[in-house]
Every structure is written in C-alpha cells, then in structure tokens.
matplotlib code that plots the C-alpha trace (Angstrom):
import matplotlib.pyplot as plt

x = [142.1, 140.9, 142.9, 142.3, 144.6, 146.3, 147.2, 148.9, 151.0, 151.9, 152.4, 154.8, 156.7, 157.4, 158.8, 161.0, 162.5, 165.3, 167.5, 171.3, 173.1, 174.5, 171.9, 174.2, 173.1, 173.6, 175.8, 172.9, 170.1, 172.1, 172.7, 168.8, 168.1, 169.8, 168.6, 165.2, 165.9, 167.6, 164.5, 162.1, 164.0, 163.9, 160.4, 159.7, 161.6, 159.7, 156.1, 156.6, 158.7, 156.0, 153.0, 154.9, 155.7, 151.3, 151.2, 154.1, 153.5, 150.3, 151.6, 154.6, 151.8, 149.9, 153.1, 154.0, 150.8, 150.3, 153.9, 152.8, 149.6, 151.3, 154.9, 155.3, 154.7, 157.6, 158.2, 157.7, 154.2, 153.8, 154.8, 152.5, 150.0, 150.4, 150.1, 146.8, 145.4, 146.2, 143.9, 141.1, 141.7, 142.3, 138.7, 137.3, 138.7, 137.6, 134.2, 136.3, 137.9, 136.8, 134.8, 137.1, 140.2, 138.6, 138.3, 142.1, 142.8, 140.3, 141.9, 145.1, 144.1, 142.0, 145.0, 148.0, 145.9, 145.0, 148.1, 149.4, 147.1, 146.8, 150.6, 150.3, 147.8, 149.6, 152.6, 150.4, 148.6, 152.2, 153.8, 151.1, 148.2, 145.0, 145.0, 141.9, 140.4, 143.4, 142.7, 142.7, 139.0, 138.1, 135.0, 134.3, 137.7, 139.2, 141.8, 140.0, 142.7, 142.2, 142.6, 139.2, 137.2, 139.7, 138.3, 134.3, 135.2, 136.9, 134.7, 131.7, 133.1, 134.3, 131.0, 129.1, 131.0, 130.7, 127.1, 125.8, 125.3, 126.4, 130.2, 129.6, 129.6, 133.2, 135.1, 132.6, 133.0, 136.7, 137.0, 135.6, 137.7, 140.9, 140.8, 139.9, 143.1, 145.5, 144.2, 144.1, 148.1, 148.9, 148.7, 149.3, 152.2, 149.6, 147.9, 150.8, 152.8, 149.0, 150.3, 150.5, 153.8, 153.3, 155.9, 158.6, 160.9, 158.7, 155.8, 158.3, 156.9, 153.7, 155.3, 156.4, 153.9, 151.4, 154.6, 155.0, 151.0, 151.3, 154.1, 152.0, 149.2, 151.1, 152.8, 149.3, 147.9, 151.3, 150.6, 147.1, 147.9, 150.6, 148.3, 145.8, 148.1, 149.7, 146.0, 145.2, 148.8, 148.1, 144.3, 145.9, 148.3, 146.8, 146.4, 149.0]
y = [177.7, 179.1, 181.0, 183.0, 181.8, 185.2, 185.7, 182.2, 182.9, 186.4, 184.6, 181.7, 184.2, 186.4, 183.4, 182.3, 185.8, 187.1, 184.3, 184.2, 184.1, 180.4, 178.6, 179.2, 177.4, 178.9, 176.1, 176.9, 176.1, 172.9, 171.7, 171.8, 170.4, 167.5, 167.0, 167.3, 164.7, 161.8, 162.3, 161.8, 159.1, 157.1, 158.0, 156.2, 153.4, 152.6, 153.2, 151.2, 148.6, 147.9, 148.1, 145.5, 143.6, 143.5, 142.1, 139.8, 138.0, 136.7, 135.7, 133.8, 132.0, 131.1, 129.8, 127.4, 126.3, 125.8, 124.2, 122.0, 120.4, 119.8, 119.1, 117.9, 121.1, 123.4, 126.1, 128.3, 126.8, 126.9, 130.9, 131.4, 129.9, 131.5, 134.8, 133.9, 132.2, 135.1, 137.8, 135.3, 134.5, 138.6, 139.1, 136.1, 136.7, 139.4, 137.7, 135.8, 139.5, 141.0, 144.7, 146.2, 144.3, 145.0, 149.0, 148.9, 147.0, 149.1, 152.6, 151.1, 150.6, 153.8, 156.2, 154.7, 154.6, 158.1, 159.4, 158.1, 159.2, 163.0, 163.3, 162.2, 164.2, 167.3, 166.1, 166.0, 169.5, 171.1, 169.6, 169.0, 171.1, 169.5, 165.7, 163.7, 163.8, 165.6, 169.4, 172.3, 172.5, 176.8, 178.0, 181.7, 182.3, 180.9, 177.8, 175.0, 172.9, 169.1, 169.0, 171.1, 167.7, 166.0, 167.4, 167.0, 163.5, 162.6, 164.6, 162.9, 159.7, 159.6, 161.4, 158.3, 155.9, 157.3, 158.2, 154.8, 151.6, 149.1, 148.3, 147.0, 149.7, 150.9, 148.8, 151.1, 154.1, 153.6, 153.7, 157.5, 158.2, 157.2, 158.8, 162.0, 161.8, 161.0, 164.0, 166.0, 165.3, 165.3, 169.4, 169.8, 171.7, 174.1, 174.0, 174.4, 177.8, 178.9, 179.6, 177.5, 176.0, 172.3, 172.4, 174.2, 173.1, 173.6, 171.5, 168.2, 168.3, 167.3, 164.5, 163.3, 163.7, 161.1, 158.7, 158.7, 158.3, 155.3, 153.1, 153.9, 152.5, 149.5, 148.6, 148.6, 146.1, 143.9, 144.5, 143.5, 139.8, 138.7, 139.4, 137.4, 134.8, 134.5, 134.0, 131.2, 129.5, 130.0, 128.8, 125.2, 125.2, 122.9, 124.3, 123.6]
z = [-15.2, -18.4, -20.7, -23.3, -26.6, -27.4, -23.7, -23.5, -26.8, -24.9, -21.8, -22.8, -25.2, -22.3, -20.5, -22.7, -22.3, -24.9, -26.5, -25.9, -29.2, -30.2, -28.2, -24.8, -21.9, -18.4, -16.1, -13.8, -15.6, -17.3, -13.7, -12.9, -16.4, -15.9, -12.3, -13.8, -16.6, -14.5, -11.6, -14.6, -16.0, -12.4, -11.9, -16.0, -15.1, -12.1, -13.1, -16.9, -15.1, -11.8, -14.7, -16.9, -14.0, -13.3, -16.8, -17.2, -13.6, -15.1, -18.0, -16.3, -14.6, -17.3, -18.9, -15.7, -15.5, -19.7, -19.5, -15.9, -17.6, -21.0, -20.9, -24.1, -26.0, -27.9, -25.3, -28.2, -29.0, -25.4, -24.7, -27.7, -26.7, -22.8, -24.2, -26.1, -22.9, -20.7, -22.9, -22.5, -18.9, -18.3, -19.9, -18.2, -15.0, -14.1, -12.9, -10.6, -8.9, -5.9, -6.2, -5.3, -7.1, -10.2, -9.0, -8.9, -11.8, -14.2, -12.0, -13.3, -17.1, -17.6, -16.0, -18.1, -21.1, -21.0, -19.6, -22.7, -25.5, -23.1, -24.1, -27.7, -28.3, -26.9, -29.4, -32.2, -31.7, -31.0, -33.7, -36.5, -35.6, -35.4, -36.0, -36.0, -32.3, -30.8, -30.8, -28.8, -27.2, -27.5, -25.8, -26.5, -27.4, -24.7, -24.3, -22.2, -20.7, -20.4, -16.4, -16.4, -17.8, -15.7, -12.6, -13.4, -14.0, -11.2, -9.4, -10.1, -10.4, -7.0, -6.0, -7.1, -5.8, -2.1, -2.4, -4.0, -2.1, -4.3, -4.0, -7.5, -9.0, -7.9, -11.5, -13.4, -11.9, -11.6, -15.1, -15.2, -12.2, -13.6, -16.9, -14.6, -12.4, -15.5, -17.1, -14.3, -13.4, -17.0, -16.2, -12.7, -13.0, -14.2, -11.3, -9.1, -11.2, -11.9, -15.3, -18.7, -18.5, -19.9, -22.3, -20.7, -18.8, -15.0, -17.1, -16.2, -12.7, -14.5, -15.7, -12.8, -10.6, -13.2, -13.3, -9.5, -9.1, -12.0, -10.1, -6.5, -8.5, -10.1, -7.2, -5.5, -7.6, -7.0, -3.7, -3.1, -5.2, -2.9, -0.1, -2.1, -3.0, 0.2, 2.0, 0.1, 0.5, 4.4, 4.1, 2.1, 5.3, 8.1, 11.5, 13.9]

ax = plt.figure().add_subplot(projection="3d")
ax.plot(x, y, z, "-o")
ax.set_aspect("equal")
plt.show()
C-alpha cells in the first residue's frame, strides 16, 4: 500500500475524529485499551523472556563448564570470563551448526534486530523528524511504507532459498528473509485495516503479531537444542 503524504495526514486526522473536552475517555474504549495493553504486555514478556532464555542457556553452560575445568577461580573472574568465552564460542560455533540450525539462529538475530531499530526509527521520525538513517522514504510524492521493502525481501529471499540447491545457502539467505518478515509485521496492522493506522490505537495488533512471531521463533530455537542435546545424551547411552 502506497500512500500519498497529504492523504495520510487527512486520513489519520479524520480518525481521530472530534476531541471530547478534558481528555474524557469513554469506559468503552478504556475497557478495550487496557485489554489491548495487558495482551501486549504478555505477548513482550514471552518473546524477550524465550530470546534471553536462547542467550543465557549458553552462557550458563559456558559458566559450568569454565567453573568444571577450573575450580579454583573467583566466580566473579569466572562469570567474567564465561561471558567473554561465550561471544567467541557464539562466532566460532557456528561452523560446528547444522544448515539449517544456523538458518534459525541467523532468522532469529536478523528479525529481533530489525523489529527493534523498525520501531525506533518510527519513534524518532514521529518525535524528532528526520534523524540520521531514519526517515520517511517519498517516491513521487507518495509515502512508501517499510512493509513494501519488507515484502521484496522476503520475497526473494525465500525465492532463493527454494529455487537453489545448496542447503548452505539457507544462514545467508535467512538473514535477508528475516529482516523482511520483521519489517513486514512491524505494519501488518496496515495490511489487515488497509489503512495507515500504526500509531493509533488498532496499530497494537502490529505489535503483537511481531512479538507473538518472535517467541514462536525463540522457543523454536530452544526447541531444536534439547532435541539436539537430548540425541547425543541418548547416543552416550549404551544399547540395552
């Protein structure tokens, strides 16, 4: 959807419609507010908590196993010196993924890391104007949004991936994929009102459609290590 800039100034003040002296908020509208509010809150808790929990189980194990060689350390020293290993073991490992492991775990990175700078950089537009790389992209007058990139991406991304042969080249072009999707549900609740409504209060669904499609992601990745973990632990086991 491509708007032109004067229609979606016309657009979004006929929506917000004539304003009720003192700020009055219909019991209604406060109800579904809140409703709103505490679904999104659930939905954040879940997604940032299952992606934390990605991070912090490796560096839990790279803390038992620092703490198992060298017992003698400060645990201080030795969380210290975890957290150092686990950046060089995350860079370094991911030789020792499978294909398709390190699809996920790049699909993971590339979607929370642009959800994340797709919503700051709407902040800073709205609030500040033009800042740095974050600004409105205009072609002929007209408002491109950022779920139109978002869909060539992830288009051709995912075009490549089924078309070519080599099942190493899913990490890369998960990576291109990813940053598609995120910005592609960063506005889907433009796509579903056909209308520009990202920052009122019907653009929340967009917000929790990306969280919901985060923690499915995160708790993939969780996922696919126990089964990883739990096949070698059965492999160690001798047969009965």
């Amino acid at each position: 959807m491509v708007l032109s800039v004067e229609a979606g100034r016309r657009a979004s003040r006929a929506r917000r419609g004539p304003r009720l002296p003192g700020a009055i908020e219909l019991p209604w509208a406060r109800r579904r507010r809140l409703r709103a509010q505490r679904g999104t809150v659930a939905l954040g808790v879940a997604a940032f908590g299952l992606t934390s929990t990605v991070l912090g189980s490796e560096i839990a194990r790279m803390l038992r196993a620092r703490i198992q060689a060298h017992p003698e350390l400060d645990p201080l020293e030795t969380a210290d010196v975890a957290v150092r290993e686990t950046m060089a073991v995350a860079v370094a490992g991911v030789a020792s993924l499978t294909p398709r492991e390190a699809a996920l775990m790049n699909l993971l990175a590339s979607f929370s890391l642009t959800f994340a700078c797709a919503r700051l950089g709407t902040y800073l537009i709205r609030h500040g104007g033009p800042t740095g790389p974050f600004r409105d992209m205009i072609v002929g007058g007209r408002h491109v949004h950022h779920f139109v990139p978002g869909i060539v991406m992830a288009f051709l991304a995912g075009g490549a991936s089924v078309l070519s042969s080599n099942e190493r080249l899913d990490p890369v072009l998960a990576v291109p994929f990813g940053v598609g999707v995120a910005l592609t549900l960063d506005e889907s609740a433009l796509l579903l009102r056909l209308d520009d409504v990202y920052w009122s209060e019907d653009g929340i669904i967009s917000v929790q459609i990306t969280l919901a499609a985060l923690a499915l992601l995160s708790s993939t990745t969780l996922a696919r290590r126990a089964l990883r973990r739990g096949e070698r632990r059965l492999r160690l086991q001798p047969s009965t």
